[in-house]
C-alpha positions in Angstrom: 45.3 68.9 117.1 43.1 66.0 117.7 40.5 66.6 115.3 43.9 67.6 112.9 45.3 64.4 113.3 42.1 62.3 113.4 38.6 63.5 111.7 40.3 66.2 109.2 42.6 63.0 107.8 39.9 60.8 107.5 37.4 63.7 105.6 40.0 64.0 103.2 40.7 60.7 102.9 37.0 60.6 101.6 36.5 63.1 100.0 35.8 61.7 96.8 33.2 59.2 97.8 32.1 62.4 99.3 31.4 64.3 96.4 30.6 61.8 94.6 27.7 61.2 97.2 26.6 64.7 97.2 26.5 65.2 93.5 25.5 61.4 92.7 28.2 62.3 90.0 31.2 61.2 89.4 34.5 63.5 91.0 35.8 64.2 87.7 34.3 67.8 87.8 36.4 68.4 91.5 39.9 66.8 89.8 39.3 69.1 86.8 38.9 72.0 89.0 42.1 71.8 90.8 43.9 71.2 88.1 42.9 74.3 86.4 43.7 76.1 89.8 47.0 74.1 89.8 47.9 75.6 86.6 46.4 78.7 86.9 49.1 79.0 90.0 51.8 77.2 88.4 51.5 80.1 84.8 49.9 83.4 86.6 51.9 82.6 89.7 51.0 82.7 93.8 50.4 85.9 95.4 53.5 87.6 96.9 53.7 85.9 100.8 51.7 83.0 99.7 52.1 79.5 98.7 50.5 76.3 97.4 51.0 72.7 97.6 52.2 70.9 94.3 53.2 67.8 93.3 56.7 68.5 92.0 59.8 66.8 91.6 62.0 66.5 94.7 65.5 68.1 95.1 65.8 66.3 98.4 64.0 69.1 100.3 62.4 68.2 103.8 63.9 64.9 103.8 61.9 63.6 100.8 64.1 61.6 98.7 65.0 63.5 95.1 63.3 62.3 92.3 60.2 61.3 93.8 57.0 63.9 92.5 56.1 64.6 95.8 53.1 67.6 97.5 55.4 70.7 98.3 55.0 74.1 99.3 55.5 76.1 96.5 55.5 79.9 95.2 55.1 80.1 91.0 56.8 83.1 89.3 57.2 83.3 85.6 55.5 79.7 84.8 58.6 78.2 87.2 58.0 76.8 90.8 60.1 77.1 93.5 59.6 74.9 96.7 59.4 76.8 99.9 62.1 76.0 102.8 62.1 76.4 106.1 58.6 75.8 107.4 58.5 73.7 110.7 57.4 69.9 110.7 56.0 68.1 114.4 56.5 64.6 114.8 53.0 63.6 113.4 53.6 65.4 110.0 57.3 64.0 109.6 55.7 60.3 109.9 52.6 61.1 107.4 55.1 62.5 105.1 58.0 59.5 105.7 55.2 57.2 104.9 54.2 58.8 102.3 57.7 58.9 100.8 57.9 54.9 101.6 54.5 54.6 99.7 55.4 56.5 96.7 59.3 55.0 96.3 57.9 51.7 96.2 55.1 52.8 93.1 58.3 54.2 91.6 60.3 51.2 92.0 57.3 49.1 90.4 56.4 51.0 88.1 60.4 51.0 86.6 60.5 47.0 87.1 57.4 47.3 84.4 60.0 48.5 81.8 62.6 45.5 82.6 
């Protein structure tokens, strides 16, 4: 849990400057690839008792408000994504993801007070 909560945050967190130090490249080549994976998922769907994370819209689910595009478990079938329920959240997780909620309403918000 401690290197969960601590070191694996932080290496994600980084992980562009990471690759971009390794490669002395730009990331571009990273995002590209998982978007193709995203979308391979998303149209030739997940494998049966499997899921991935995707940024989908929210219908409310764990507590995220609707409407935000928010990282979800999901399982693809058919080109359509369903989000997974049920999966247990600790405390640590629920906070990362309220903030992360709080973070994202708030781009929403301004981004929607730049069409005004």
């Amino acid at each position: 849990d401690e290197w969960l909560n601590a070191g694996f945050i932080a290496t994600v967190q980084q992980r562009g400057a990471a690759i971009i130090k390794a490669r002395k490249l730009s990331s571009a080549l990273s995002a590209a690839s998982s978007a193709c994976d995203h979308i391979r998922d998303w149209v030739l769907g997940t494998p049966e008792g499997t899921f991935v994370s995707m940024g989908v819209y929210s219908d409310g689910s764990y507590g995220v408000p609707a409407g935000l595009i928010y990282s979800f478990p999901v399982t693809c079938c058919g080109g359509e994504w369903t989000i997974v329920q049920g999966l247990p959240i600790d405390e640590f997780s629920r906070k990362k993801m309220d903030a992360t909620a709080q973070e994202l309403s708030e781009e929403k918000a301004l981004a929607y007070s730049c069409l005004e």
